[in-house]
ZAMARGU-4260 file (C-alpha; in steps of 0.2 Angstrom, whole numbers, plus 5000, padded with zeros to 4 digits):
<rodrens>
0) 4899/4956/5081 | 4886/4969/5083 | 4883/4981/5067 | 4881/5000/5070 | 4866/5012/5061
5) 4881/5019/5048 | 4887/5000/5045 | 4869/4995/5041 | 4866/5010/5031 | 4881/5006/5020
10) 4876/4988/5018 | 4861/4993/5011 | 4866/5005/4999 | 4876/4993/4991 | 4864/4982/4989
15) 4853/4992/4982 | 4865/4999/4970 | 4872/4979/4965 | 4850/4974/4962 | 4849/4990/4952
20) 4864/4987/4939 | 4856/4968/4940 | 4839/4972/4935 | 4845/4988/4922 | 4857/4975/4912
25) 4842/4964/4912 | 4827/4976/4908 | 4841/4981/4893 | 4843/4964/4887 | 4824/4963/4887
30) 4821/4978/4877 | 4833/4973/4864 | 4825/4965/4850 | 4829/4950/4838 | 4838/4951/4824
35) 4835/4940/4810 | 4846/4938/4792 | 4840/4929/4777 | 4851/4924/4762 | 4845/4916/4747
40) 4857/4910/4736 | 4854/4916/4719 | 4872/4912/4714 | 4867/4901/4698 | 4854/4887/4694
45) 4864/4873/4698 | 4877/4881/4711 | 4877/4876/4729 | 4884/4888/4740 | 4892/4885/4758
50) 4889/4899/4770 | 4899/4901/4787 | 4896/4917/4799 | 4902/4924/4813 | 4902/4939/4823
55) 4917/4944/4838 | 4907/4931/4849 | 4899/4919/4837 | 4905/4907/4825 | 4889/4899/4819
60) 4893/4886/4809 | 4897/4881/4790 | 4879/4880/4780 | 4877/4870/4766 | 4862/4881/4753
65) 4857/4872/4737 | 4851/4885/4724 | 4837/4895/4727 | 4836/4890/4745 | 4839/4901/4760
70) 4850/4900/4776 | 4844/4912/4790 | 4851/4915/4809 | 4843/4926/4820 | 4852/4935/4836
75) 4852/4949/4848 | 4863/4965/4847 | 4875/4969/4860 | 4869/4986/4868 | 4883/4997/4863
80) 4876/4994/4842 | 4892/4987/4837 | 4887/4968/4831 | 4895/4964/4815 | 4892/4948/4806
85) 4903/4945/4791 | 4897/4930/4781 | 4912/4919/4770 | 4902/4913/4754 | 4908/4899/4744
90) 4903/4889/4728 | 4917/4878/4718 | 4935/4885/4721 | 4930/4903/4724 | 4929/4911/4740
95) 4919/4929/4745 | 4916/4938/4761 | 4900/4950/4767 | 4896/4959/4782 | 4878/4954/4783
100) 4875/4963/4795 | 4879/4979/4804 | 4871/4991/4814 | 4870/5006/4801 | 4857/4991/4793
105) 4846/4998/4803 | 4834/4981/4804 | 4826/4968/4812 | 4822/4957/4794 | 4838/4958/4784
110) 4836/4951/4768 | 4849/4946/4757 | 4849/4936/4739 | 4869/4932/4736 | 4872/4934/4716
115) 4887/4930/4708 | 4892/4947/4708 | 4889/4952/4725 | 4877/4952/4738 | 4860/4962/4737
120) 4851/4971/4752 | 4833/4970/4749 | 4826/4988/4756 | 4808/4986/4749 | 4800/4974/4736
125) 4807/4982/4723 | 4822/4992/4729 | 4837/4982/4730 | 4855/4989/4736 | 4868/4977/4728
130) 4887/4977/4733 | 4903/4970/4727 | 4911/4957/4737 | 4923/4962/4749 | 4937/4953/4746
</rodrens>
Protein backbone atom coordinates (compact mmCIF):
# COMPACT_ATOMS: atom_id res chain seq x y z
CA UNK A 1 0.00 0.00 0.00
CA UNK A 2 1.50 3.11 -1.23
CA UNK A 3 1.03 6.35 1.34
CA UNK A 4 0.28 9.67 -0.27
CA UNK A 5 2.10 13.32 0.83
CA UNK A 6 -1.34 14.30 2.97
CA UNK A 7 -1.21 10.51 4.60
CA UNK A 8 2.42 11.00 5.58
CA UNK A 9 1.97 14.49 6.71
CA UNK A 10 -0.86 13.35 8.94
CA UNK A 11 1.31 10.42 10.33
CA UNK A 12 3.80 12.83 11.28
CA UNK A 13 1.83 15.33 12.97
CA UNK A 14 0.66 12.89 15.20
CA UNK A 15 3.69 11.70 16.23
CA UNK A 16 4.97 14.67 16.92
CA UNK A 17 2.00 15.71 18.87
CA UNK A 18 1.99 11.83 20.94
CA UNK A 19 6.49 12.66 21.73
CA UNK A 20 5.40 16.14 22.76
CA UNK A 21 2.75 15.23 25.52
CA UNK A 22 5.41 12.21 26.39
CA UNK A 23 8.37 14.42 26.95
CA UNK A 24 5.94 17.64 28.73
CA UNK A 25 4.48 14.94 31.28
CA UNK A 26 8.04 13.89 31.85
CA UNK A 27 9.92 17.35 31.94
CA UNK A 28 6.89 18.11 34.52
CA UNK A 29 7.48 15.25 36.66
CA UNK A 30 11.18 16.37 36.66
CA UNK A 31 10.55 19.68 37.81
CA UNK A 32 8.43 18.70 40.61
CA UNK A 33 10.39 18.60 43.64
CA UNK A 34 10.48 16.22 46.67
CA UNK A 35 8.64 16.40 49.47
CA UNK A 36 9.75 15.43 52.83
CA UNK A 37 7.44 15.18 56.46
CA UNK A 38 9.11 14.81 59.64
CA UNK A 39 7.12 13.76 62.99
CA UNK A 40 8.62 13.68 66.21
CA UNK A 41 6.60 12.25 68.74
CA UNK A 42 6.65 14.41 71.73
CA UNK A 43 3.35 12.72 72.93
CA UNK A 44 4.81 11.90 76.66
CA UNK A 45 8.12 10.43 78.01
CA UNK A 46 7.32 7.01 78.06
CA UNK A 47 4.49 6.99 75.13
CA UNK A 48 4.99 5.12 72.04
CA UNK A 49 2.99 6.18 69.26
CA UNK A 50 2.04 4.22 66.08
CA UNK A 51 1.70 6.39 63.01
CA UNK A 52 -0.03 5.24 59.61
CA UNK A 53 -0.41 7.64 56.37
CA UNK A 54 -1.79 7.78 53.34
CA UNK A 55 -2.66 9.84 50.64
CA UNK A 56 -5.71 9.07 47.69
CA UNK A 57 -2.90 6.88 46.19
CA UNK A 58 -0.62 5.72 48.96
CA UNK A 59 -1.06 3.89 51.99
CA UNK A 60 2.46 3.85 53.52
CA UNK A 61 2.38 1.73 56.20
CA UNK A 62 1.81 1.51 60.07
CA UNK A 63 4.99 2.97 61.99
CA UNK A 64 5.90 2.18 65.22
CA UNK A 65 7.90 5.74 67.05
CA UNK A 66 9.21 5.41 70.62
CA UNK A 67 9.34 8.83 72.39
CA UNK A 68 11.34 11.45 71.19
CA UNK A 69 12.09 9.59 67.85
CA UNK A 70 11.01 10.63 64.51
CA UNK A 71 9.23 8.81 61.47
CA UNK A 72 9.56 10.67 58.20
CA UNK A 73 8.26 9.85 54.37
CA UNK A 74 9.33 11.75 51.60
CA UNK A 75 7.18 11.96 48.00
CA UNK A 76 6.44 13.83 45.00
CA UNK A 77 3.12 16.06 44.51
CA UNK A 78 0.88 15.30 41.79
CA UNK A 79 0.94 18.45 39.38
CA UNK A 80 -2.57 19.58 39.89
CA UNK A 81 -1.32 20.63 43.99
CA UNK A 82 -3.85 18.52 45.33
CA UNK A 83 -1.76 15.72 47.63
CA UNK A 84 -3.09 15.33 50.96
CA UNK A 85 -1.66 13.14 53.34
CA UNK A 86 -3.74 12.59 56.60
CA UNK A 87 -1.60 10.76 59.26
CA UNK A 88 -3.78 8.33 61.97
CA UNK A 89 -1.84 8.82 65.27
CA UNK A 90 -2.18 6.36 67.97
CA UNK A 91 -0.72 5.72 71.69
CA UNK A 92 -2.81 3.35 74.16
CA UNK A 93 -6.61 3.24 73.34
CA UNK A 94 -6.81 6.62 71.81
CA UNK A 95 -6.87 7.37 68.27
CA UNK A 96 -6.08 10.97 66.30
CA UNK A 97 -6.13 12.05 62.74
CA UNK A 98 -3.80 14.87 60.82
CA UNK A 99 -3.46 16.06 57.50
CA UNK A 100 0.41 16.34 57.43
CA UNK A 101 0.41 17.55 54.72
CA UNK A 102 -1.36 19.69 52.16
CA UNK A 103 -0.51 21.90 49.47
CA UNK A 104 -1.53 25.30 51.25
CA UNK A 105 1.82 24.02 53.50
CA UNK A 106 3.67 25.40 51.08
CA UNK A 107 6.96 23.13 51.83
CA UNK A 108 9.57 21.01 50.89
CA UNK A 109 10.69 20.06 54.78
CA UNK A 110 7.56 19.68 56.78
CA UNK A 111 8.20 19.47 60.22
CA UNK A 112 5.94 18.20 62.71
CA UNK A 113 6.48 17.43 66.76
CA UNK A 114 2.97 15.44 67.54
CA UNK A 115 1.97 16.53 71.35
CA UNK A 116 -0.71 15.29 73.29
CA UNK A 117 -2.90 18.04 72.40
CA UNK A 118 -2.44 18.28 68.79
CA UNK A 119 0.03 18.45 66.29
CA UNK A 120 2.57 21.46 65.73
CA UNK A 121 3.86 22.80 62.44
CA UNK A 122 7.21 23.95 62.93
CA UNK A 123 7.43 27.34 60.56
CA UNK A 124 10.87 28.68 61.95
CA UNK A 125 13.01 27.68 64.92
CA UNK A 126 11.08 29.34 67.15
CA UNK A 127 7.56 29.73 65.57
CA UNK A 128 5.44 26.84 65.96
CA UNK A 129 1.67 26.57 64.50
CA UNK A 130 0.06 24.03 66.77
CA UNK A 131 -3.60 22.46 66.01
CA UNK A 132 -6.22 20.36 67.64
CA UNK A 133 -6.64 17.02 66.31
CA UNK A 134 -9.08 16.58 63.76
CA UNK A 135 -11.10 14.11 65.00
Amino acid sequence: MLCNDKQIAIALVLTLVLFGKMLKAETVDALQPRIRVIMLNAIGPDVTVTINCKSKDDDLGIHVVQPQKTYDFSFKPNIFGSTVFICRVSWKNIVHYFDAYYADLKCKVCPWTLKETGPCYTYSPTKDYCYNWRF
